[in-house]
C-alpha positions as CSV (number, residue, x, y, z in Angstrom):
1,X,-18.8,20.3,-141.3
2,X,-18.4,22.2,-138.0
3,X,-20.8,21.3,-134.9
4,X,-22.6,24.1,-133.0
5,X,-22.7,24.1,-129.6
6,X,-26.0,25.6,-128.0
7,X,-24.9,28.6,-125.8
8,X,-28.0,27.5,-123.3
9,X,-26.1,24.1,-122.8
10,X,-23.1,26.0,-121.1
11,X,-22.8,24.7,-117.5
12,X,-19.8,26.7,-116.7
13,X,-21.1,29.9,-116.4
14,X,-23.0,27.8,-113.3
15,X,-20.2,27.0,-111.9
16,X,-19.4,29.7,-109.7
17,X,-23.4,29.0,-108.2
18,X,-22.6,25.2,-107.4
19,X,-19.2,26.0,-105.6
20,X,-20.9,28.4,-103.5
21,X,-23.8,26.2,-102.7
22,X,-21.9,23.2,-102.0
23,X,-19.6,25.1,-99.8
24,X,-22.5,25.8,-97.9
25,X,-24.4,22.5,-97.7
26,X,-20.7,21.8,-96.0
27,X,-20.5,24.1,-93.4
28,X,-24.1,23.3,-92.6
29,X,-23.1,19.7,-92.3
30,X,-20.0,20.5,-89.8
31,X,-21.6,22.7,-87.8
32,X,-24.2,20.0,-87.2
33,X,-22.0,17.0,-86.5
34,X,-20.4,19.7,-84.0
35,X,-23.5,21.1,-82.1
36,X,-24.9,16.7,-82.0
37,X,-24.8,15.6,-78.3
38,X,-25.1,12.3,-77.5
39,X,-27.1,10.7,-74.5
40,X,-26.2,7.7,-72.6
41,X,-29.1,5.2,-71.8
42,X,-29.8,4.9,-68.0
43,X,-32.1,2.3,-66.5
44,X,-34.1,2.6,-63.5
45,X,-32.2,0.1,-61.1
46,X,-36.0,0.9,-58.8
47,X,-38.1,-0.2,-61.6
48,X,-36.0,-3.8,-61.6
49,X,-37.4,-6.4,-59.4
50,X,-35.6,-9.8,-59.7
51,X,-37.5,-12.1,-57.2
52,X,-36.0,-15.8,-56.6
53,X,-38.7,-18.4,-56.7
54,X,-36.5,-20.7,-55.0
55,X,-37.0,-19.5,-51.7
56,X,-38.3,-22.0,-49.1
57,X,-40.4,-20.8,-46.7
58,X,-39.8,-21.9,-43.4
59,X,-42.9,-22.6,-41.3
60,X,-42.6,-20.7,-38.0
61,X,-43.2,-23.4,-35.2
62,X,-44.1,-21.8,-31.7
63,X,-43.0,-24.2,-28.5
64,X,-45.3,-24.7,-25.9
65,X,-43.9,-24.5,-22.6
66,X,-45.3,-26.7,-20.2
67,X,-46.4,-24.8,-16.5
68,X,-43.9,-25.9,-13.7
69,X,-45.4,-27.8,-11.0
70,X,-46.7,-26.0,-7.8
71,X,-45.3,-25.7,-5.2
72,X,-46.0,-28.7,-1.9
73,X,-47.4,-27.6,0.5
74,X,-45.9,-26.2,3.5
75,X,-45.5,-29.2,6.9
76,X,-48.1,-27.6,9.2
77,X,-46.2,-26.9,12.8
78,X,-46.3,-28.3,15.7
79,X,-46.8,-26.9,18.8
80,X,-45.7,-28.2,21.7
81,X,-48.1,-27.7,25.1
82,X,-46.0,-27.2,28.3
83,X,-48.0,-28.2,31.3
84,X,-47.7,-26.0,33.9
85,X,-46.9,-28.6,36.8
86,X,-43.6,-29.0,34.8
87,X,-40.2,-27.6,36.3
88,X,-38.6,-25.6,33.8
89,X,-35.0,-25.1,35.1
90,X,-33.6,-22.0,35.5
91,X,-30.1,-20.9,34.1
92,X,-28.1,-19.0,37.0
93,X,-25.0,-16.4,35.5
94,X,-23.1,-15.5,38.1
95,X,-21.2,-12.4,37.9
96,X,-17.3,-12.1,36.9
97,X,-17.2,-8.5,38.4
98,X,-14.9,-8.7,41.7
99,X,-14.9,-7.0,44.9
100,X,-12.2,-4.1,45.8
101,X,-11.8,-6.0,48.9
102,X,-10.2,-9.4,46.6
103,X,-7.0,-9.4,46.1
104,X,-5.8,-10.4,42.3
105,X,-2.5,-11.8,42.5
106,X,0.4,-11.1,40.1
107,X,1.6,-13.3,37.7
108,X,5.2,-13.2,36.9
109,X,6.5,-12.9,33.3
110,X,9.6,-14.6,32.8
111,X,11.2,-13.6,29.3
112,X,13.2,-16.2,27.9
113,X,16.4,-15.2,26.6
114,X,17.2,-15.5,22.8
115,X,20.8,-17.1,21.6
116,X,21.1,-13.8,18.8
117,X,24.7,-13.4,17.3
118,X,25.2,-9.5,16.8
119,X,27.9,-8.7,14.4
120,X,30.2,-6.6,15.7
121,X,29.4,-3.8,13.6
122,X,26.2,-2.9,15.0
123,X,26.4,-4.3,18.3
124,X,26.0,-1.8,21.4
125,X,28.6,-2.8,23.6
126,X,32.0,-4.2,21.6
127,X,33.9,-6.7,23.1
128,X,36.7,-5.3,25.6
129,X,40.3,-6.5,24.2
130,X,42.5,-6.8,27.6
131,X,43.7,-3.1,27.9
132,X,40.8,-0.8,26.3
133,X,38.5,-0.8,29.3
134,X,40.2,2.1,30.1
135,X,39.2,3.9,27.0
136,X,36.2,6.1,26.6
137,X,33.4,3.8,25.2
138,X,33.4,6.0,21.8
139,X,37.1,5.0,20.7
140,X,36.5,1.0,22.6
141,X,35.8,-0.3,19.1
142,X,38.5,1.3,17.2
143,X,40.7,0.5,20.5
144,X,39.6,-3.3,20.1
145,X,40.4,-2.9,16.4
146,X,44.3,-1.5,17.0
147,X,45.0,-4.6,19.6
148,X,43.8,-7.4,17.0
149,X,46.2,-5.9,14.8
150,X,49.2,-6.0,17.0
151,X,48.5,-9.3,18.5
152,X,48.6,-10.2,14.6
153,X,51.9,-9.0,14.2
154,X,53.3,-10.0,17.4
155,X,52.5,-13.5,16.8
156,X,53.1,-14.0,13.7
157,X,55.7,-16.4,11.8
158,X,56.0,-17.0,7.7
159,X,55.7,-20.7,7.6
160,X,58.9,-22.4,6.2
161,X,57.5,-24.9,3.2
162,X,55.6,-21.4,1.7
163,X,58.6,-19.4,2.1
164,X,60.5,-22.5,-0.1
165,X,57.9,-22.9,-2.4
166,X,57.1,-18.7,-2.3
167,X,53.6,-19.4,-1.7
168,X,51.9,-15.9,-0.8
169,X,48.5,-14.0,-0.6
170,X,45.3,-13.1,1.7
171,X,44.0,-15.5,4.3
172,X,40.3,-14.6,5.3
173,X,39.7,-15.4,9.4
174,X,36.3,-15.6,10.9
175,X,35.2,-16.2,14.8
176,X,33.4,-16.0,17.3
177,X,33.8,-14.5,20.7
178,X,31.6,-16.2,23.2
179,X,29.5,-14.7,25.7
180,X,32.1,-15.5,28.4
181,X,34.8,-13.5,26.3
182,X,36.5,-17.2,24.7
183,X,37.5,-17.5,20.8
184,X,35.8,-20.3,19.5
185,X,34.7,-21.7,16.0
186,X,37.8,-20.3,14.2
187,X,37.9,-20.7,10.1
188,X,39.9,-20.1,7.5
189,X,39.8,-19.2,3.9
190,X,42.9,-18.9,2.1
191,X,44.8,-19.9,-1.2
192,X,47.6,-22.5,0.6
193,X,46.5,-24.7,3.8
194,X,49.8,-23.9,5.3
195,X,48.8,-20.0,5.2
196,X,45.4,-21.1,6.7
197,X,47.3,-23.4,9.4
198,X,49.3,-20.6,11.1
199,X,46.5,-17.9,10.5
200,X,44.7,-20.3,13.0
201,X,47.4,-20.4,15.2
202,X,47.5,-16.9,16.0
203,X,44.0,-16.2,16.1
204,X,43.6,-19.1,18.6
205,X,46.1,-17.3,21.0
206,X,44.0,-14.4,21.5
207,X,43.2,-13.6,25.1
208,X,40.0,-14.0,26.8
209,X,37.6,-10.9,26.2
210,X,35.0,-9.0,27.9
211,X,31.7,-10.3,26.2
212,X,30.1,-8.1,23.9
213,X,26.9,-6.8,25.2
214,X,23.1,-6.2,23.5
215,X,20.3,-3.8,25.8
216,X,22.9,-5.3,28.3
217,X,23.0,-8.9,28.0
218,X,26.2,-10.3,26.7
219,X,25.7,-11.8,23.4
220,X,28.2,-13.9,20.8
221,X,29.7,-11.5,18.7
222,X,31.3,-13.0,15.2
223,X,34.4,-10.7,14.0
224,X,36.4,-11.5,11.0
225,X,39.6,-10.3,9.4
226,X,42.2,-10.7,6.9
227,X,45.9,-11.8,7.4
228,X,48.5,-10.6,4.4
229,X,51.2,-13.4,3.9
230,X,53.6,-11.2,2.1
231,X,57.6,-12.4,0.7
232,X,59.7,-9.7,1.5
């Protein structure tokens, strides 16, 4: 036997109805999750009042200051009475002024002369070599210059132990011409003291000068110069 099925108990001609209505409830759905905003929760930091109720109080204590002392008194002065039958004595200034008549007498200033050494290269008036007085005073200390040198060279004589031992170089000579025109405190500075022996020598047989002179008082004048001890 064959069951019926009641044509009024077909869903499927529904169908198409519930597709179109769930398709909807859907969209409806999305579009709210999309439009939901959400709000974060602030707190009113004003409102909050956190007190301590550990605080001490500190009591507030108020010095007294004590009132300095006053002042003492000032010592009442004393007055002295001066009698009048007592002699005061009387203080006489006499006068410094002098008469035109006086006669104020001069007093002599000595000036004491100075021991200065003026180097020769700034002195005024070089010392006169024996022979350039004659020269104008412009050319005396290029005059005094020349006649050192050929003195030098006159006098001189190549000591025998440095010529065997070829011993050579540069003696430096420094002296002092006196103000009475004599050599005097003669030394030497050399590499052999046979070289510094015979620079001595000549030096000491220079002739006596005419002093050097400074605002025209003769002065000491030091002077130095080399001496070349050459092998030939």
């Amino acid at each position: 036997m064959q069951k019926k099925k009641n044509p009024k108990a077909d869903l499927r001609k529904y169908s198409g109805l519930f597709l179109a209505a769930g398709l909807c409830l859907i969209l409806f759905i999305s579009w709210q999750a999309i439009e939901f905003k959400s709000y974060e929760r602030q707190y009113d930091l004003e409102s909050l009042n956190v007190e301590d109720d550990d605080e001490e109080e500190i009591p507030i204590t108020e010095q007294i200051k004590t009132p300095p002392p006053p002042p003492p008194p000032p010592a009442p002065e004393i007055i002295e009475v001066v009698e009048d039958e007592e002699e005061i004595e009387e203080t006489i200034i006499e006068s410094t002024e002098t008469d035109q008549e006086e006669v104020v007498e001069e007093v002599e200033v000595l000036e004491e002369e100075v021991d200065v050494d003026v180097p020769f290269a700034i002195i005024e008036d070089v010392p006169l070599f024996p022979g350039c007085e004659r020269v104008p005073k412009s050319d005396r200390r290029k005059c005094f210059q020349e006649q050192i040198q050929k003195h030098i060279s006159k006098n001189f004589r190549y000591p025998e132990i440095a010529q065997e031992m070829g011993i050579q170089g540069r003696v430096f000579v420094q002296f002092m011409i006196g103000k009475d025109g004599n050599i005097s405190g003669i030394r030497t500075r050399g590499p052999d003291k046979n070289l510094e022996k015979e620079a001595n020598r000549i030096i000491s047989k220079l002739p006596r000068m005419t002093p050097g002179k400074q605002r025209g008082r003769p002065v000491r004048v030091p002077f130095s110069i080399p001496i070349t001890f050459r092998l030939q």
